[in-house]
ZADO-1210 file (C-alpha; in nm, 4 decimals, padded with zeros to 6 digits):
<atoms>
<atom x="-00.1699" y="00.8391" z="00.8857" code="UNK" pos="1"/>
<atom x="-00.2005" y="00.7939" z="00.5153" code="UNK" pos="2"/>
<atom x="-00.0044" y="00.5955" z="00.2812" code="UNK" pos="3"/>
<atom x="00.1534" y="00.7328" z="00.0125" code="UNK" pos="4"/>
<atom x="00.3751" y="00.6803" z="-00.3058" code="UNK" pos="5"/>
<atom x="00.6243" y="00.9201" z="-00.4955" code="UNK" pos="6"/>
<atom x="00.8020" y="00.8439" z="-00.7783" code="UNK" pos="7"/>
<atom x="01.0619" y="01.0831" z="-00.9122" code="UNK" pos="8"/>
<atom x="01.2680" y="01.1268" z="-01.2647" code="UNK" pos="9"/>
<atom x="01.6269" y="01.2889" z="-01.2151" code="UNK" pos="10"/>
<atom x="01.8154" y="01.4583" z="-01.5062" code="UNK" pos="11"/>
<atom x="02.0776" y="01.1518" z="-01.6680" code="UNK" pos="12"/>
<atom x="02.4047" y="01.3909" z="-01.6410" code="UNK" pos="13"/>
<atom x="02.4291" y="01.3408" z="-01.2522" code="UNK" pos="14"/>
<atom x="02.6895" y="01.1068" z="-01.0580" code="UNK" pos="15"/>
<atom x="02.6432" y="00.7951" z="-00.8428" code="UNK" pos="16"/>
<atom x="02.7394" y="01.0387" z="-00.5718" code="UNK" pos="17"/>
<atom x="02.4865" y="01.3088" z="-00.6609" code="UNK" pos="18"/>
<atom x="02.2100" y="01.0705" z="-00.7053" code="UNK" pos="19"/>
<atom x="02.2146" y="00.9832" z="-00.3943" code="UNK" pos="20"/>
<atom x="02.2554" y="01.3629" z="-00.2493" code="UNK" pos="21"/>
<atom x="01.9456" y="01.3939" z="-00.4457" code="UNK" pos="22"/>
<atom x="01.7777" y="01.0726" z="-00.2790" code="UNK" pos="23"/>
<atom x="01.9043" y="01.1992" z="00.0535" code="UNK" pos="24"/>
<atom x="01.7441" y="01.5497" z="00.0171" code="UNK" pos="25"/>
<atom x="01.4096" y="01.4184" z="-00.0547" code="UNK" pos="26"/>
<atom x="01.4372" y="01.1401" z="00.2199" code="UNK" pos="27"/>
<atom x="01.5304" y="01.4511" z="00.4602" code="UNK" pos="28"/>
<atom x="01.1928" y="01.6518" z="00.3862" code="UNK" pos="29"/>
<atom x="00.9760" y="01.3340" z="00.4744" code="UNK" pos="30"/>
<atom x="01.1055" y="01.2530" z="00.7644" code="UNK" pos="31"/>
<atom x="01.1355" y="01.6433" z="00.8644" code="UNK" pos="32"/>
<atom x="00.7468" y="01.6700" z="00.8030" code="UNK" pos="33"/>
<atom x="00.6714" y="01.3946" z="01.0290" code="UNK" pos="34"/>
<atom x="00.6603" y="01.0891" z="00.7615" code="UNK" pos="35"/>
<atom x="00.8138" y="00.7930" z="00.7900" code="UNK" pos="36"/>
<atom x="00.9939" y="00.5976" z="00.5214" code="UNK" pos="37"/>
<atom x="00.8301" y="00.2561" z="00.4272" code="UNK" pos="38"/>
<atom x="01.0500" y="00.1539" z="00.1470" code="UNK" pos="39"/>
<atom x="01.2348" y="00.3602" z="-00.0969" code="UNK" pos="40"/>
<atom x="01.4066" y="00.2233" z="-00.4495" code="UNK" pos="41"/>
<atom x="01.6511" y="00.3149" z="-00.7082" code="UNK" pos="42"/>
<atom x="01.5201" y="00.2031" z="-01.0309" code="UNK" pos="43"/>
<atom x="01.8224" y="00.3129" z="-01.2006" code="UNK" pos="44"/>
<atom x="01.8669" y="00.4941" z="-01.5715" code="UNK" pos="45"/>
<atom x="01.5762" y="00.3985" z="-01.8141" code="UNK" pos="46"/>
<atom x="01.4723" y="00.5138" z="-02.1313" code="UNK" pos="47"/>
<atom x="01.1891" y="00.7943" z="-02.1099" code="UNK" pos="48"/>
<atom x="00.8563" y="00.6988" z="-02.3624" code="UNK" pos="49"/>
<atom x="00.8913" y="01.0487" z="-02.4848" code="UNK" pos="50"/>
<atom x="01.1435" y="01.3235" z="-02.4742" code="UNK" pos="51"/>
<atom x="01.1466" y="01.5640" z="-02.1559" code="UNK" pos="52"/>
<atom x="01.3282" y="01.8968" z="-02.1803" code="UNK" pos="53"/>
<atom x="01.4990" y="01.7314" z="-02.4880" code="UNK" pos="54"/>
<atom x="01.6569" y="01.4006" z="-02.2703" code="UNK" pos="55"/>
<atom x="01.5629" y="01.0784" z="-02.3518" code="UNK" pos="56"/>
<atom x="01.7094" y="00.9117" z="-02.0401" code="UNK" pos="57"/>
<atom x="01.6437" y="00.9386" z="-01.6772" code="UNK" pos="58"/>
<atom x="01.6708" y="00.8147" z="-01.3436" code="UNK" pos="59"/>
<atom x="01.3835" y="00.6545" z="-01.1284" code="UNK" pos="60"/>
<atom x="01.3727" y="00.6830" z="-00.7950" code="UNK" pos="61"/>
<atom x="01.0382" y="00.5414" z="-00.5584" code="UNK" pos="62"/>
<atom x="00.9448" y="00.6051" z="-00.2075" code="UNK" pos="63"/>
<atom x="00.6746" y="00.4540" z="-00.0234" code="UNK" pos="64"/>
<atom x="00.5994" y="00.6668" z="00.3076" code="UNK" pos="65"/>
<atom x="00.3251" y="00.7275" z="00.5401" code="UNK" pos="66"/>
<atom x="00.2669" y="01.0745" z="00.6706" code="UNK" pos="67"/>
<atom x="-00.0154" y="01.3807" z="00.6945" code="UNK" pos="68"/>
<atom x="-00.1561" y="01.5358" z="00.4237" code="UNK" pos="69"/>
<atom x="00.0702" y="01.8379" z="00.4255" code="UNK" pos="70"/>
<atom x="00.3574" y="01.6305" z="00.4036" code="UNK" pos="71"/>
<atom x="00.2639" y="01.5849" z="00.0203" code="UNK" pos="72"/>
<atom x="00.2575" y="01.9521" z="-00.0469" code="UNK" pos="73"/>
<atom x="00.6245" y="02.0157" z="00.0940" code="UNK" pos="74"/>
<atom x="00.7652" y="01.7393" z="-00.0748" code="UNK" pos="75"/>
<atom x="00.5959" y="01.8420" z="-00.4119" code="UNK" pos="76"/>
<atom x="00.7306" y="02.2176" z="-00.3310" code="UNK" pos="77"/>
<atom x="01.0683" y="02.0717" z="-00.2864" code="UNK" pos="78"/>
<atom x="01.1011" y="01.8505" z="-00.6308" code="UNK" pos="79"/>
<atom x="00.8805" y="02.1626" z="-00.8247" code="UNK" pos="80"/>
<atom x="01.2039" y="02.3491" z="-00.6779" code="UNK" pos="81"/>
<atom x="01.5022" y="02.1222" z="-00.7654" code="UNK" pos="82"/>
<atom x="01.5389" y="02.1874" z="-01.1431" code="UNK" pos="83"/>
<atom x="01.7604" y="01.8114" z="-01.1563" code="UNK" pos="84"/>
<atom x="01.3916" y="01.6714" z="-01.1254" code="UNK" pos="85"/>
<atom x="01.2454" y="01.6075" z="-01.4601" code="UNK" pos="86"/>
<atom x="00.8732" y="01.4648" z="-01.3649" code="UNK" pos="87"/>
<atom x="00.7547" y="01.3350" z="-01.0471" code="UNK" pos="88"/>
<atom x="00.4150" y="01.1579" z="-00.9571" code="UNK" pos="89"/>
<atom x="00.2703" y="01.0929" z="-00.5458" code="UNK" pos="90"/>
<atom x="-00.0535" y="00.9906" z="-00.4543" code="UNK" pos="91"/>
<atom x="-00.2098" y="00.8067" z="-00.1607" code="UNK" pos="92"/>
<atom x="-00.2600" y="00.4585" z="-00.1835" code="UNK" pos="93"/>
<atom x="-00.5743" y="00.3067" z="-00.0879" code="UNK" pos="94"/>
<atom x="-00.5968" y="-00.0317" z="00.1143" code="UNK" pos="95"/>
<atom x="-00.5280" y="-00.2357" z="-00.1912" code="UNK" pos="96"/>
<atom x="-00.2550" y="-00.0909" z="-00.3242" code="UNK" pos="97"/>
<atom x="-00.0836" y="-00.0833" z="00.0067" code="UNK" pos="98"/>
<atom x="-00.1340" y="-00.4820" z="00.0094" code="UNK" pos="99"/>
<atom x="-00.0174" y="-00.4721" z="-00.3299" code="UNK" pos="100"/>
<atom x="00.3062" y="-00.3013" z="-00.2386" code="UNK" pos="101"/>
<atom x="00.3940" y="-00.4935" z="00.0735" code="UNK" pos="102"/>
<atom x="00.3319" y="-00.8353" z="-00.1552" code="UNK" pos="103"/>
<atom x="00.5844" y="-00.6992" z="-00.3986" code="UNK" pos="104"/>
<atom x="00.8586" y="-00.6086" z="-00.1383" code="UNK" pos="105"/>
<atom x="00.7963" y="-00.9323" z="00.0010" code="UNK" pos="106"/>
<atom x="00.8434" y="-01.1335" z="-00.3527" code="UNK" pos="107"/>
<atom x="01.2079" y="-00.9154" z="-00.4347" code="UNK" pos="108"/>
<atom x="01.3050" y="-00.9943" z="-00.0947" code="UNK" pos="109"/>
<atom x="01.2295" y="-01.3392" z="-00.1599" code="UNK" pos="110"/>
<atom x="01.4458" y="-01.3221" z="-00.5073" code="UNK" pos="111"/>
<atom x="01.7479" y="-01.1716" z="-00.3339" code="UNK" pos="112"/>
<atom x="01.7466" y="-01.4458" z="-00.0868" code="UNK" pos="113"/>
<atom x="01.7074" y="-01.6987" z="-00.3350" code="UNK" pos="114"/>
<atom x="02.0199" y="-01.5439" z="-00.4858" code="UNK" pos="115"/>
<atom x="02.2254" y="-01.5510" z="-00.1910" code="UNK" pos="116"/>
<atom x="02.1455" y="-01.9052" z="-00.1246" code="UNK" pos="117"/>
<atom x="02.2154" y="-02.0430" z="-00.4933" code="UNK" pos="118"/>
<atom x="02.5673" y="-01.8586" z="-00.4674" code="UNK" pos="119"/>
</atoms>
């Protein structure tokens, strides 16, 4: 099993509700391949560094998953086919970047519960 890392830009005209449809859809074709979902994130609306297909907004959305090789290729297939997808990026993470990525979930857990606590 490989580790792996997809990040995704949606189109800024969509909903709360079909964000999430959106989210939902890709979380549906990892699992359906045989991958299973580490950690995903909604980065929210941000401001692109250069215009895509004339927007200059979009939403970020990561998932960290670990799955086959072909897994990659149908998830690709799937965001090349959704045309609310303005860019998306996945590649397999190597040893270090996995330790990388658990240390960071571990910190913004860490901040949330710090949070909590103050309140």
């Amino acid at each position: 099993m490989n580790n792996y890392e997809s990040v995704f830009i949606a189109t800024p005209v969509l909903s709360d509700q079909q964000l999430e449809e959106l989210a939902g859809k890709f979380r549906g074709v990892i699992t359906e391949n045989g991958g299973q979902i580490v950690n995903e994130e909604a980065w929210g609306l941000k401001k692109l560094a250069y215009p895509i297909q004339k927007k200059t907004t979009g939403y970020y959305f990561l998932f960290e998953f670990t799955g086959e090789g072909p897994i990659v290729e149908a998830l690709e297939t799937q965001y090349r086919r959704d045309e609310r997808i303005i860019r998306f990026l996945t590649f397999r993470q190597d040893k270090y970047a996995v330790e990388y990525s658990e240390k960071r979930r571990n910190k913004l857990a860490g901040k949330t519960v710090e949070k909590k606590e103050e309140e």
